[in-house]
N, C-alpha and C positions, 0 to 999 in steps of 0.2 A: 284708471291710470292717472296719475299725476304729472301735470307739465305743469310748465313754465314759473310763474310766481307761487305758484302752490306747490311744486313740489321743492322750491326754494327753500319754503315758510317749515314743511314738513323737515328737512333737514336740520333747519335752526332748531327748530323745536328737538330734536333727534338730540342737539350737541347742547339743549339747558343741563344746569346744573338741579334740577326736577328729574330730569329726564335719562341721566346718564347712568345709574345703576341696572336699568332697563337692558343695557347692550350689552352685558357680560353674565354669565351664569352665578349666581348668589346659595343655590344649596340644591340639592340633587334630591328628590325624594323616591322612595322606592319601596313599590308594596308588592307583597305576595312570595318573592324570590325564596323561600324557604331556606335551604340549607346551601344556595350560594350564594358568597360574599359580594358585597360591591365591586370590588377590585376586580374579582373575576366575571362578574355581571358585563362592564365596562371596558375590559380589558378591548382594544384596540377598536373606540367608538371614536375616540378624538374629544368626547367630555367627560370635564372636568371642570370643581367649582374655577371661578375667575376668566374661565377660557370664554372668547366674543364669541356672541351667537352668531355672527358673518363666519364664521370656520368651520360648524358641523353644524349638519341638518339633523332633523328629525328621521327622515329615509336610514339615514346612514347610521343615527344612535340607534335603533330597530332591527336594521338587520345586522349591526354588531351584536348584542343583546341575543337577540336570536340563534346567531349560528356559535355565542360561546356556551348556550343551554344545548343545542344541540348536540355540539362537543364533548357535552359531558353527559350525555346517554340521555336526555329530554326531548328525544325527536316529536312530541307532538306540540310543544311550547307556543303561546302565543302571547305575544308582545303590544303594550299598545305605547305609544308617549306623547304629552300634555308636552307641547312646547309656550314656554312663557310669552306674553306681547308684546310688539314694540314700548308701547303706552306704560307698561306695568312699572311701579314703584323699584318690584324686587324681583329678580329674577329666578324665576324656580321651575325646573324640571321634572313632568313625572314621569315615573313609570311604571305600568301597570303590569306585573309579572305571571301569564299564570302558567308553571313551567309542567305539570301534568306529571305522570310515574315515570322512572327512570328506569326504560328499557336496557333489559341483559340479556346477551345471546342466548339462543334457545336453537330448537334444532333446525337444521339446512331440509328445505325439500321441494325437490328437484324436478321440473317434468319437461318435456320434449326433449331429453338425450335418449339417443337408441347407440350411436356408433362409440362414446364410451359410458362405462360404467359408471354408476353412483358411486361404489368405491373406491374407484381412482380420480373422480372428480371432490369426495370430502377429504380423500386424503391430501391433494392441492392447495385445498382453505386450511391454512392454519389458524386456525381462531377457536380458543377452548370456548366451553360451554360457559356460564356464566361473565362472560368480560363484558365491561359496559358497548353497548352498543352507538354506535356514531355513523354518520356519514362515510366518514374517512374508514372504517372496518368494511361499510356495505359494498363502498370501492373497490377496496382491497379484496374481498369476496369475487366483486366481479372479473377484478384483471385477475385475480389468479388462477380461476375457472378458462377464460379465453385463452392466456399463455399456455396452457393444457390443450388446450382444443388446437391453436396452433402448432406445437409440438408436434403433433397429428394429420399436419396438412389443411384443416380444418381453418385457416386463416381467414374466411367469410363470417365467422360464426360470431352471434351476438346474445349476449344475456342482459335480461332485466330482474334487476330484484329489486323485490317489496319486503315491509315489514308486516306480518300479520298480527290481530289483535293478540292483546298480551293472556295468557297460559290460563289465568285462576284469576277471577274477580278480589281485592286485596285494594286496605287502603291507598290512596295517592302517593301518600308519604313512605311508601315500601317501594323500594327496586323491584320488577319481577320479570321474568323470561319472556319472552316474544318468538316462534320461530322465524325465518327468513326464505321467501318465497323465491326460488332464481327459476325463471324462464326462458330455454332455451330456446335457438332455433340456430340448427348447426351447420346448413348450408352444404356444401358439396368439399367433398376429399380431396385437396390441389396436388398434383402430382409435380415432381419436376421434370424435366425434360431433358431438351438438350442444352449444352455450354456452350458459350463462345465467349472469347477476349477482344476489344475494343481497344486501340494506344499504344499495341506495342512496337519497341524500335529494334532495340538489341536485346529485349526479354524472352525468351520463348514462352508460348502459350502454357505448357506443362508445368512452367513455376507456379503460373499463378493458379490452372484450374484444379492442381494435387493439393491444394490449401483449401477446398471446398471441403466442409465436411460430410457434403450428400453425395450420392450420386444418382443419375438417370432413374426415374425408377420410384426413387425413395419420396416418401410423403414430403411437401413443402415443408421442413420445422424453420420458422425464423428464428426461434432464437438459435439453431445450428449456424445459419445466417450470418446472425449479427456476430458471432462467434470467426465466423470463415471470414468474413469483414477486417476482421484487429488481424487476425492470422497474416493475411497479406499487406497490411502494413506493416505488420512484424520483420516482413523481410527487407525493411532500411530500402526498398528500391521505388518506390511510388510514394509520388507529393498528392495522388488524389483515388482512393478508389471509390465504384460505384455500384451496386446491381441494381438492373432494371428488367424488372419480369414482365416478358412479354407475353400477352393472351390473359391477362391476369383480369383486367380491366372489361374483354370482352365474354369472358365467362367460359373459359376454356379449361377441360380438368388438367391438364397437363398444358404448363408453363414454362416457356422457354428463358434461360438465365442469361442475358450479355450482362457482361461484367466489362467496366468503362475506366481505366487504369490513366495517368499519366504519370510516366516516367521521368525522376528527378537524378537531377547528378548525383550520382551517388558515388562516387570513390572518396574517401577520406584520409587527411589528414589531420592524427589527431596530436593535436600539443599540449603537454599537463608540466602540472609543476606543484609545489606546494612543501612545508617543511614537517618533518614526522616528529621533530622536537626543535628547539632553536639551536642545537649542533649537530642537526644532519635534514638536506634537503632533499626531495625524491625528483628530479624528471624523467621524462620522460616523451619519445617521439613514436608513433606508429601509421604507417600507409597502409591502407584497406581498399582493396578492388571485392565487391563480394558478389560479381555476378563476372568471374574471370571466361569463362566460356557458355556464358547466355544459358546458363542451367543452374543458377544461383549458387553455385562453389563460389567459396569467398578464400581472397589470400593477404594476410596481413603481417607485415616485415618491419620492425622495429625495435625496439629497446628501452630498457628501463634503466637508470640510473642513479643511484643514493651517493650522497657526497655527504663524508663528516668533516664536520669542522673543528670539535674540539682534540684536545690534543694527541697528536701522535695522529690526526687524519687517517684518512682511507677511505676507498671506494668500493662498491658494489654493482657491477657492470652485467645486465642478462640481456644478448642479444638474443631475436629468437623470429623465425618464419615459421608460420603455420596456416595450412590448409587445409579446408574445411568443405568435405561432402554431405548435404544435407539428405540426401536420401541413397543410401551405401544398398547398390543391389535393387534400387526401384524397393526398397523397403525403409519401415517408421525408421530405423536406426541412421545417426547420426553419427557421421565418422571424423577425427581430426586425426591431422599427424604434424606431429611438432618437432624442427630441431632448432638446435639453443646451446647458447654457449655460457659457462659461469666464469666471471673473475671476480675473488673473493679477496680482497685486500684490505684485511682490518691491524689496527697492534695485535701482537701475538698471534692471528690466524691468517691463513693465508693457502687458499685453494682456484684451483683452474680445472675445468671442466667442459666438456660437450659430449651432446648426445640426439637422442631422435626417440619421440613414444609416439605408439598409435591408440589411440583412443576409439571407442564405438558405444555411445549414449542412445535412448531414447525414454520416454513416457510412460512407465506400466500403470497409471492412471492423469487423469486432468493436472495436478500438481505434484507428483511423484514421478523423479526420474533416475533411473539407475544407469553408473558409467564405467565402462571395464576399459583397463588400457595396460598395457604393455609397453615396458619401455626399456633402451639400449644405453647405459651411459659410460663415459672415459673418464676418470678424475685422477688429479693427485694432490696432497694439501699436506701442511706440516704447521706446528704452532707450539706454541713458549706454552712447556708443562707448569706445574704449580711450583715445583722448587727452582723453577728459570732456566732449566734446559730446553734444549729444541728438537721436540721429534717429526718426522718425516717419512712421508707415505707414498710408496712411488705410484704410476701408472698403474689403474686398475680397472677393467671392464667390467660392470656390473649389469645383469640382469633384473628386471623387477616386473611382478603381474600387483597391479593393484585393481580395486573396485569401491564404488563410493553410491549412497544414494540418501536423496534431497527430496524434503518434502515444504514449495514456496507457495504459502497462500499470502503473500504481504500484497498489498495493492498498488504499493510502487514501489521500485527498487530502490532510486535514488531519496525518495523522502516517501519513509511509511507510514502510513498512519493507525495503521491495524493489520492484523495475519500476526503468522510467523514464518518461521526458517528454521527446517531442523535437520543438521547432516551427520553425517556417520561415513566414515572413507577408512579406508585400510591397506596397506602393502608389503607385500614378502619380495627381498631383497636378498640376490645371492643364495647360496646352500647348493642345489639340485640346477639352478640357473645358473649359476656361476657366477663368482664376483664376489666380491664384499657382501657380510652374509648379516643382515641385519632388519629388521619389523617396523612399523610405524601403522600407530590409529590413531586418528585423532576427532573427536568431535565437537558438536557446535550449537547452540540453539539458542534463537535470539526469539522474544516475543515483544509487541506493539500493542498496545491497546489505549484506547482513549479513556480517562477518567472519567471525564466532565469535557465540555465545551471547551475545543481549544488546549488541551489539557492531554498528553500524551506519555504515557508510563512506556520506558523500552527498558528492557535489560536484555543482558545476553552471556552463556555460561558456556565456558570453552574448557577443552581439556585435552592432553595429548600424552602418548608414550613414545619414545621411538629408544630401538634397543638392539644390542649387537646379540646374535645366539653362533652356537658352534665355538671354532676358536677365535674368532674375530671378538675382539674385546672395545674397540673404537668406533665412533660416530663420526664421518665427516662433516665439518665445519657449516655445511649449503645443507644437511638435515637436520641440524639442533635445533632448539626453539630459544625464538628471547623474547622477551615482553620489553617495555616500557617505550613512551613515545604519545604523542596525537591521537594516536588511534588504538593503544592498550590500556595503559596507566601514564593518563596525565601528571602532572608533577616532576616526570623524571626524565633524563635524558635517553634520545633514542635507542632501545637495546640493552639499555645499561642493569637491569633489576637479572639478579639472578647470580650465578657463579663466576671469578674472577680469578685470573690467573697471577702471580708474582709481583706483578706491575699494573695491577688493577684493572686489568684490559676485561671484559666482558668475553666469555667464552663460549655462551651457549649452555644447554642443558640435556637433558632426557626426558625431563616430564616436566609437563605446563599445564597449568591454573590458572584460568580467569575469571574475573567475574564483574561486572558493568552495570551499574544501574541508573539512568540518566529520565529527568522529567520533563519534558518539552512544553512549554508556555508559551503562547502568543499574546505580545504585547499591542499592536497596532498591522494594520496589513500584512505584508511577506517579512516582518519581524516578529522574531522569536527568543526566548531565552534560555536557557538550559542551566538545570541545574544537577551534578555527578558524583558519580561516589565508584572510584577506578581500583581494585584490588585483585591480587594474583602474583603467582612465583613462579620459580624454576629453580629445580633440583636437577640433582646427578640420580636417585635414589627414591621409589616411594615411599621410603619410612622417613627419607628427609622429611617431608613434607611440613611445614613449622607457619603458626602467624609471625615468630619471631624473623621468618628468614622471608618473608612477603613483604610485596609493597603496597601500600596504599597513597591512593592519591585520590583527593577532593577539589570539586572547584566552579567554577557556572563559566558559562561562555552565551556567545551571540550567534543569531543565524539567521541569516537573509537570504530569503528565496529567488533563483534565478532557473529561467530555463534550463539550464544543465545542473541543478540540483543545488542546494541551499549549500551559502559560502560560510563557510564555520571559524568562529575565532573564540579559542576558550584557554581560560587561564586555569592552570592547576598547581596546587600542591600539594608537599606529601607531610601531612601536621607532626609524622613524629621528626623532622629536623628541628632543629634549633633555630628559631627569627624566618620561620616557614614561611608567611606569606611574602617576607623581602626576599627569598628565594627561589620564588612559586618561576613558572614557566609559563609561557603565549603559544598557543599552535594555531595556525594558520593554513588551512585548508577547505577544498570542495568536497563536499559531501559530509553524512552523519559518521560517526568514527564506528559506528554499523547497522 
């Protein structure tokens, strides 16, 4: 060890101008690596020519080197490196590579299971036959073999796996098969036990413990678990849940579940706002109690409101209360009943409305839900025909049965990254019900997928009919469809693409068309940029159907991510005007436009 004057002298010496090529890496040398590159040899060692030998050791260039051969199906590689001396003129790096034959999967085989089979334990490993072999595959092997075993109760059970020698003697320089040896030892079958709830105030026990998805009895599965975990945060009423299996630890086959809950305020008030084109804005107010008799019934009473501001104004007014039983009859089905009131007050249309539907949903698989509802409604509406008369429609009670079902694998509602959404809903109006006698289907399907890193492909393709049958020849005003806006076809103002009446007022349609294709970029952090291409119509008519009488709209926008879902501002227009982009439009909104 060097002190005092001598490790002084040693230093000077360190900082001559002799001496200072010594401190920094001058050329990398590299023997044996066969058929991988440098780059990928190196890849995350910390050397590189020029970089000071004070920043990466020898340990750390070795076993980078190491686990990037590994990586790439060389599990037997060894590594050696020549690091340069302080003293040296030039600094030079070796490395001695000897990376051996590049293991590919070969066959699984298995020994100490008895309680399940070899074939529902290969069917588990997904990993074809020939894929290069890694670490990260052997891993993989392993957890998926245990998450099987737990499934099963089986939550003690542990595997080790090895690589056995490779298939057929065969040069170095050949890839060849290996099988893979998993070693069980499965441990004992955990049953579960009995429930209890921990925290509660005004909750009753039966909310939370009908969100389990075992019962008494049933094998321990955790990933049922982790599943019945989200389930009861799903009901908006707990800021913390926990389960804590008791007897678990002392080796008991049967484990008892407390489950440790704290209750958060949960009644809300929700307040929205935002513009659907820059001449019409949407608010909107809603109060939510969702555990109104400590059985987690939810009731929520508020209103939505559209206000246009270009000319000749008007408003769109849906007040509405609706209560909500989540388990109709102590069964899966999901019941609501809604009543709601409509004022439609555009130029040219002009309807008022209320009613009351009951609804009853549930699940017929994990992402598939089917919803039947029945509904009462009162209207009457009148509006400026095409040659500028005014017709008028008195008081009518209508009947309607509809049913709709949804298939949601997206991974978050408010900002997806991958899945999709695909619906199909239908409703018979009037005839044999009575009332205004008229049909409506309409469907829906949006898909997400990532391209590349950061890189997000959405579109989404809509489509609707709605139509009078019998002697009823008219649509009121609160069932046509309109497009354009923030969230159909950017470029245009809200509602406006589609059929117009004398005075150019927007009417509504009978069949609608859309179609969305937008690419989602991330520029830096919760910043994103989007770039769209907005097109779709509405007709009276399916033989209308025309590119001439569609709108298209183009355009890119901004989105920055916040807790309640990424704040959107995107400019569009539609390029067949004339000095299009001096007429383009700004929308201003939460959330993706779907």
């Amino acid at each position: 060890m060097l002190t005092g004057p001598a490790l002084t002298l040693a230093l000077a010496l360190s900082a001559a101008p002799g001496a200072s090529s010594g401190a920094v890496v001058d050329s990398i040398r590299i023997e044996g690596a066969g058929a991988v590159s440098e780059g990928d040899l190196l890849e995350g060692s910390g050397l590189r020519r020029g970089v000071s030998l004070m920043e990466v050791t020898p340990g750390e260039v070795r076993q980078a080197v190491l686990s990037n051969l590994n990586n790439r199906g060389y599990l037997e590689a060894s590594v050696e490196v020549a690091w340069p001396e302080w003293h040296e003129d030039v600094g030079v790096v070796r490395i001695t590579v000897s990376p051996g034959r590049r293991s590919l999967m070969g066959p699984l085989v298995l020994s100490g299971n008895q309680a399940l089979e070899a074939r529902e334990l290969l069917r588990a490993v997904d990993i074809e036959a020939g894929r290069v072999l890694t670490p990260g595959a052997l891993e993989q092997i392993r957890s998926a073999m245990l998450e099987r075993y737990a499934r099963h109760g089986y939550v003690l059970a542990s595997v080790d796996v090895a690589v056995l020698p490779f298939d057929a003697p065969a040069p170095e320089s050949l890839p060849a098969q290996r099988g893979v040896e998993c070693s069980i030892s499965e441990g004992r079958q955990i049953l579960l036990g009995s429930m209890d709830v921990e925290g509660l105030r005004t909750v009753r026990k039966v909310v939370v413990t009908r969100e389990v998805l075992l019962q008494p009895g049933d094998s321990l599965d955790m990933e049922m678990m982790r599943r019945s975990i989200a389930a009861i945060y799903d009901l908006a009423l707990f800021s913390d849940v926990r389960f804590v299996y008791e007897g678990l630890s002392e080796g008991r086959d049967s484990v008892d579940l407390l489950i440790q809950v704290t209750e958060r305020p949960y009644r809300e008030l929700d307040l929205g706002a935002g513009y659907a084109s820059p001449s019409a804005m949407i608010l909107s107010a809603f109060w939510k109690h969702p555990n109104i008799m400590g059985n987690n019934q939810s009731l929520t009473i508020g209103s939505e409101w559209t206000r246009y501001f270009s000319t000749g104004g008007g408003d769109i007014v849906e007040p509405s209360l609706v209560y909500e039983e989540p388990y109709v009859a102590s069964t899966k089905w999901k019941g609501r009943f809604t009543l709601s009131y409509l004022y439609f007050s555009l130029p040219g249309l002009d309807e008022r409305g209320y009613g009351g539907e009951i609804a009853i949903s549930r699940f017929l698989a994990e992402k598939l839900k089917l919803t039947l509802s029945y509904s009462l409604s009162r209207n009457k509406y009148n509006e400026t025909g095409v040659g500028g008369g005014e017709e008028e429609f008195d008081w009518t009670t209508t009947s309607r049965i509809s049913a709709g079902i949804q298939h949601d694998t997206r991974d978050a509602v408010l900002d997806p990254r991958h899945g999709h959404l695909l619906g199909l809903s239908g409703g018979l109006s009037g005839g044999f019900l009575g009332g205004r006698s008229f049909y409506r289907i309409e469907s829906e399907a949006r898909v997400f997928k990532p391209v590349i890193r950061d890189v997000i492909l959405a579109w989404r393709i809509r489509g609707g009919v709605v139509r009078p049958y019998g002697e009823d020849e008219e649509i009121a005003p609160g069932e046509r469809f309109f497009l354009g806006g923030g969230s159909t076809i950017r470029g245009y103002a809200f509602n406006t693409v589609g059929p117009e009446d004398s005075e150019g007022n927007p009417t509504g349609g009978r069949v609608m068309l859309l179609g969305n294709i937008e690419s989602r970029m991330r520029v830096v952090g919760g910043l994103w940029m989007a770039l769209f291409l907005d097109t779709g119509g509405i007709w009276e008519e399916v033989d209308q159907i025309s590119t001439e009488t569609a709108g298209l709209g183009v355009g890119m926008g901004l989105r920055f991510a916040t807790p309640f879902g990424p704040l959107r501002l995107d400019y569009g227009f539609a390029p067949t005007w004339t000095d299009g982009l001096r007429r383009g439009r700004a929308y201003l909104a939460l959330g993706h436009p779907f």
